[in-house]
C-alpha positions as CSV (number, residue, x, y, z in Angstrom):
1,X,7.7,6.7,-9.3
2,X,6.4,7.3,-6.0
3,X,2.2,8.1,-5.4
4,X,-0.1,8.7,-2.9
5,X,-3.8,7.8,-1.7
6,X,-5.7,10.0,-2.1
7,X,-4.4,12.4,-4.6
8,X,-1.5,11.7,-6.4
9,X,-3.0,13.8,-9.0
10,X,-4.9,17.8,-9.6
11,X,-8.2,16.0,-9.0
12,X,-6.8,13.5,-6.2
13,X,-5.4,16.0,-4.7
14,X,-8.7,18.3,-4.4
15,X,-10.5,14.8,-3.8
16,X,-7.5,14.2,-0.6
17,X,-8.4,18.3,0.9
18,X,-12.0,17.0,0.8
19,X,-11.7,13.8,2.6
20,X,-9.0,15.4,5.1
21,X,-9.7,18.6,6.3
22,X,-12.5,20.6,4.6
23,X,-14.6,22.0,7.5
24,X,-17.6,20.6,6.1
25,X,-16.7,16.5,5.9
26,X,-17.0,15.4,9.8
27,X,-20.5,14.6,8.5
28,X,-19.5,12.8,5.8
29,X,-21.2,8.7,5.2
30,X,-19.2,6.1,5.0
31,X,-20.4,5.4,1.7
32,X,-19.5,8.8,0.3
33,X,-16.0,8.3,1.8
34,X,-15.8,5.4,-0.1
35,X,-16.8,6.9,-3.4
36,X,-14.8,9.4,-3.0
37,X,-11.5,7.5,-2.5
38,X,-12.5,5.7,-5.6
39,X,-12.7,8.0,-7.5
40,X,-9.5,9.5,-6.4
41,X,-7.8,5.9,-7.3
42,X,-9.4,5.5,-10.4
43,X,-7.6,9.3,-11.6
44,X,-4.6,8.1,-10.0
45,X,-4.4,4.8,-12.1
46,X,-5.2,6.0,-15.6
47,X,-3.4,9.6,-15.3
48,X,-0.4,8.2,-13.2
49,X,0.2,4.8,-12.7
50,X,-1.0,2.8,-16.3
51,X,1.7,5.3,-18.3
52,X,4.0,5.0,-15.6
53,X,3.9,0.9,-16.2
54,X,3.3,1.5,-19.7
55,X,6.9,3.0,-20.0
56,X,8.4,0.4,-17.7
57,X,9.0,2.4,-14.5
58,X,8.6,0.9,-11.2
59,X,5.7,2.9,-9.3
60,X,5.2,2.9,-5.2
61,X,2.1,3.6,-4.1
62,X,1.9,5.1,-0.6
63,X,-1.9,2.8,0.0
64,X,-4.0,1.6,-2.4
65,X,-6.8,-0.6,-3.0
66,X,-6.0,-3.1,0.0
67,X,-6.5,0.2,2.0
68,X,-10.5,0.8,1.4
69,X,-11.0,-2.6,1.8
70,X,-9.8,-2.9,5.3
71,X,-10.9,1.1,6.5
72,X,-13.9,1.2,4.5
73,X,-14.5,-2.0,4.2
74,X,-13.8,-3.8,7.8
75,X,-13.2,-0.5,9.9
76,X,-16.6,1.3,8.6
77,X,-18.2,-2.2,7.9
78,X,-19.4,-1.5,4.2
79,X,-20.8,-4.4,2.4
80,X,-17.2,-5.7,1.5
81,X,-18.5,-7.3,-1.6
82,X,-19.3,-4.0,-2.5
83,X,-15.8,-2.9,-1.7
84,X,-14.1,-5.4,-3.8
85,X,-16.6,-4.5,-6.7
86,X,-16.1,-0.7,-6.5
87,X,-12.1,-1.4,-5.9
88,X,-12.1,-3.7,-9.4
89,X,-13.9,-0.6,-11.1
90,X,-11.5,1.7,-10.0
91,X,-8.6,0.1,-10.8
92,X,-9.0,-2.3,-13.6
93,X,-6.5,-4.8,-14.3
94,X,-3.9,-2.6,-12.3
95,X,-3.2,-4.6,-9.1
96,X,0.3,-4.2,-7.0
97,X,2.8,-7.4,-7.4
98,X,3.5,-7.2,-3.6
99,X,1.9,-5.0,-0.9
100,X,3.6,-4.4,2.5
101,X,1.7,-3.4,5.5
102,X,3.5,-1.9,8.8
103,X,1.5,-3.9,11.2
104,X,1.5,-2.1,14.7
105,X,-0.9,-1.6,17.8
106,X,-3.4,1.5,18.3
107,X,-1.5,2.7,21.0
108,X,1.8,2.6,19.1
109,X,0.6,4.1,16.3
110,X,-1.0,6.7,18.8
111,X,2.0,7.4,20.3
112,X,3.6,8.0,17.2
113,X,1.2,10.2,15.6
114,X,1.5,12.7,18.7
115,X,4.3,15.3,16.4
116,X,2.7,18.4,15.4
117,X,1.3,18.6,12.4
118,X,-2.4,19.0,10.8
119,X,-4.3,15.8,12.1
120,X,-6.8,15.0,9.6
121,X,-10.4,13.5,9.8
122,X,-9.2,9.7,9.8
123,X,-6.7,10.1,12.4
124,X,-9.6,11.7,14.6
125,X,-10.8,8.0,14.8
126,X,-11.1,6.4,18.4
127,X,-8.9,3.3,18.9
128,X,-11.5,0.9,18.5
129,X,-11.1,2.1,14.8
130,X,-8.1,1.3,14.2
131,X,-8.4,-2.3,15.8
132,X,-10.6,-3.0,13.1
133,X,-8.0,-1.4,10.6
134,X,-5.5,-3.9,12.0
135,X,-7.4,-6.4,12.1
136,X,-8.8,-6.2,8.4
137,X,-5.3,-5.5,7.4
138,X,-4.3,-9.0,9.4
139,X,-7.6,-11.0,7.7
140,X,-6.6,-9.3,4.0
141,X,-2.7,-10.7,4.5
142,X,-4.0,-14.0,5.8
143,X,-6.2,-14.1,2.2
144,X,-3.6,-13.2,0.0
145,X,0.0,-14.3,1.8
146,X,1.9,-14.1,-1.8
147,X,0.4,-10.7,-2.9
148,X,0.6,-8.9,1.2
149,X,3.5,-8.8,3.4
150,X,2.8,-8.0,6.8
151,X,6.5,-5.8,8.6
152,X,6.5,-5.3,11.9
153,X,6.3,-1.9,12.5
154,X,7.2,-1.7,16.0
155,X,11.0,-1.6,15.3
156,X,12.6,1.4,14.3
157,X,12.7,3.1,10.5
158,X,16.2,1.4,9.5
159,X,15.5,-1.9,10.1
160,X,11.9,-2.2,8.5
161,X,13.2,-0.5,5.5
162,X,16.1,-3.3,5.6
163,X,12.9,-6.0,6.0
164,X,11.5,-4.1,3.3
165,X,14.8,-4.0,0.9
166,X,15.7,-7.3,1.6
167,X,12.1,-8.8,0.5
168,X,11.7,-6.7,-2.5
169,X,15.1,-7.9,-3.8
170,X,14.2,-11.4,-3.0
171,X,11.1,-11.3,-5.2
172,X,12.4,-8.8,-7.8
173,X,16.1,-9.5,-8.4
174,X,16.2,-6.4,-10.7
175,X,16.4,-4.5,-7.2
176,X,19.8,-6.4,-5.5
177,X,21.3,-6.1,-9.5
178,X,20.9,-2.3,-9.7
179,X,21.2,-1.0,-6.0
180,X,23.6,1.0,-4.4
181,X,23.4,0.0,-0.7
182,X,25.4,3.1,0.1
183,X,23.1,5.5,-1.7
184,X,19.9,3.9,-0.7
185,X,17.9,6.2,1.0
186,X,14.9,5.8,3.6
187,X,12.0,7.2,1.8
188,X,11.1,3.9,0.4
């Protein structure tokens, strides 16, 4: 099962058009950003991702916890305790068995962001944002180096999702036993 942050969920989902693009939330406190991602998570774990676990399904979660922490966390500088506290309420005892993070420069990420489509509030940030984003994501892997897997993300879509393949199978050998290289596809 595949998810997103936020939304993932009706409410998540309503909670995601809130924190994205509703005309009214450039004024929006950092502190009500984080709420409101929590509470999106929260949804997300009990509706979603708990059953999901509960009837043995493997479940991919496009960010998650590890995100707040960093953007909320060491981008907005929240009180990080604080963070980890609210990120515990949210999701309980429901913590990922390995989380990778694409790790690439402002200016790359920049560059690729430039498509058209409908740039939310986030992605409005300056750079200096998302220096701290990096950074915090850099910190949070040095923390946890079994749980967080930093990927280049520099290099191009085929061969971080080969990094990617390659590491899950070497951790969960379920992976290598049941795959079909040929019919992989890249939306992992």
């Amino acid at each position: 099962m595949v998810t997103r942050e936020p939304g993932g969920t009706p409410i998540g989902e309503t909670i995601r058009e809130l924190l994205q693009f509703a005309p009214h939330n450039t004024s929006m406190t950092p502190e009500t950003e984080l709420l409101l991602f929590e509470a999106s998570r929260s949804q997300l774990v009990r509706e979603t991702i708990n059953p999901a676990l509960q009837r043995g399904m493997c479940v991919i979660a496009d960010r998650f916890f590890d995100s707040t922490t960093v953007y909320q966390g060491a981008a907005r500088t929240l009180d990080r305790e604080m963070v980890e506290r609210l990120n515990g309420f949210a999701v309980g005892d429901c913590v990922p068995d390995v989380t990778f993070v694409l790790d690439v420069d402002a200016a790359t990420a920049e560059f690729r962001m430039q498509q058209p489509r409908r740039v939310d509030r986030m992605e409005r940030e300056p750079a200096d944002f998302y220096e701290r984003v990096r950074a915090g994501y850099r910190e949070l892997a040095a923390r946890e180096p079994k749980r967080i897997v930093l990927i280049d993300g520099s290099r191009n879509v085929e061969d971080i999702e080969n990094e990617i393949w390659e590491r899950l199978c070497s951790r969960f050998p379920v992976f290598e036993e049941k795959s079909d290289t040929k019919h992989r596809t890249s939306n992992i």
